[in-house]
N, C-alpha and C positions, 0 to 999 in steps of 0.2 A: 651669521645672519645680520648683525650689526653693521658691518660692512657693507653688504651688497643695500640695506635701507640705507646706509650714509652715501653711498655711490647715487643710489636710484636718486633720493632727495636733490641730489648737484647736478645730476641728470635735466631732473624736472626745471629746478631753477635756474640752471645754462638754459633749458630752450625757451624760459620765460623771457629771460633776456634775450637772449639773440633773436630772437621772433621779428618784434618792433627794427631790428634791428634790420633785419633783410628786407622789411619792408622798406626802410628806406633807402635801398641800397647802399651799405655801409659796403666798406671790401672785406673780403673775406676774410683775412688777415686779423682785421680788429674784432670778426664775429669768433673769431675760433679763439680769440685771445679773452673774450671775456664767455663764453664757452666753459675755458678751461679753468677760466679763474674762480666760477660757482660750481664746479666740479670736484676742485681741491677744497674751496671755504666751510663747506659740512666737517668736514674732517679736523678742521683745525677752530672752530667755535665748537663742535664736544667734544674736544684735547683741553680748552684749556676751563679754566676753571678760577675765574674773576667772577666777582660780585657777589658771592653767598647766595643768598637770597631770593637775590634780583636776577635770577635767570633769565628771565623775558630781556632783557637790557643786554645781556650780552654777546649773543649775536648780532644786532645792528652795529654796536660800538668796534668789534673785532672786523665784522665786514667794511667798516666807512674804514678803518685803521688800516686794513691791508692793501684797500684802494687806493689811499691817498698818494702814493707813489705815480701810481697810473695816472691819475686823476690830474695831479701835476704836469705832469709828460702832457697831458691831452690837451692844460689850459693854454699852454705855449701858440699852440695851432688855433685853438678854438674855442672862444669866448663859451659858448651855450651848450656846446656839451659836459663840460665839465659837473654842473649844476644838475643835470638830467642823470650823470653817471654816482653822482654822493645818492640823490635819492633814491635811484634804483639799490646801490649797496646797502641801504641803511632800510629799505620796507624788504628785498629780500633777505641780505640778513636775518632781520628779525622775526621774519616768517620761517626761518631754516632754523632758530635758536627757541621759537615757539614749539616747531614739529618734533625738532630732537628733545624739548623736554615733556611733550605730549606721549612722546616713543619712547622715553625712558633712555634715549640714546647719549646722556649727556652726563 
């Protein structure tokens, strides 16, 4: 059961992101890629287990941390995405590291 809630949760937060994202016709390529990226990120912010405490905190941090890679690659191209894509990582993170410790999933 835990499973298929951490799938659903990256479900949910892939099509929050790629939404905005079709709308403005991005290509498909970069919708599927960040897609897949809030599909695997549930999974890997209730794996680990930083902060004690401070659970609210470690989903945003783990989510901007796994981006930063991408995030780089994208600034090369393009000034103002890069800044639209840390903030998307770090309020949905944090909303995924919220739900999983609301869910118990973490």
């Amino acid at each position: 059961m835990n499973f298929l809630l951490t799938l659903l949760i990256g479900i949910v937060a892939g099509v929050i992101d790629v939404l905005p994202m079709i709308k403005m016709k991005v290509d498909k390529y970069s919708c599927l890629s960040a897609f897949i990226y809030y599909l695997i990120i549930p999974f890997i912010i209730f794996g680990i287990n930083w902060f004690g405490n401070l659970w609210w905190l470690r989903g945003g941090v783990v989510s901007i941390l796994m981006a930063m890679p991408i995030i780089i690659l994208v600034a090369k191209e393009d000034k103002k995405s890069p800044i639209a894509m840390a903030f998307m990582s770090i309020i949905l993170g944090s909303m995924i590291g919220i739900l999983g410790n609301v869910l118990n999933l973490m």
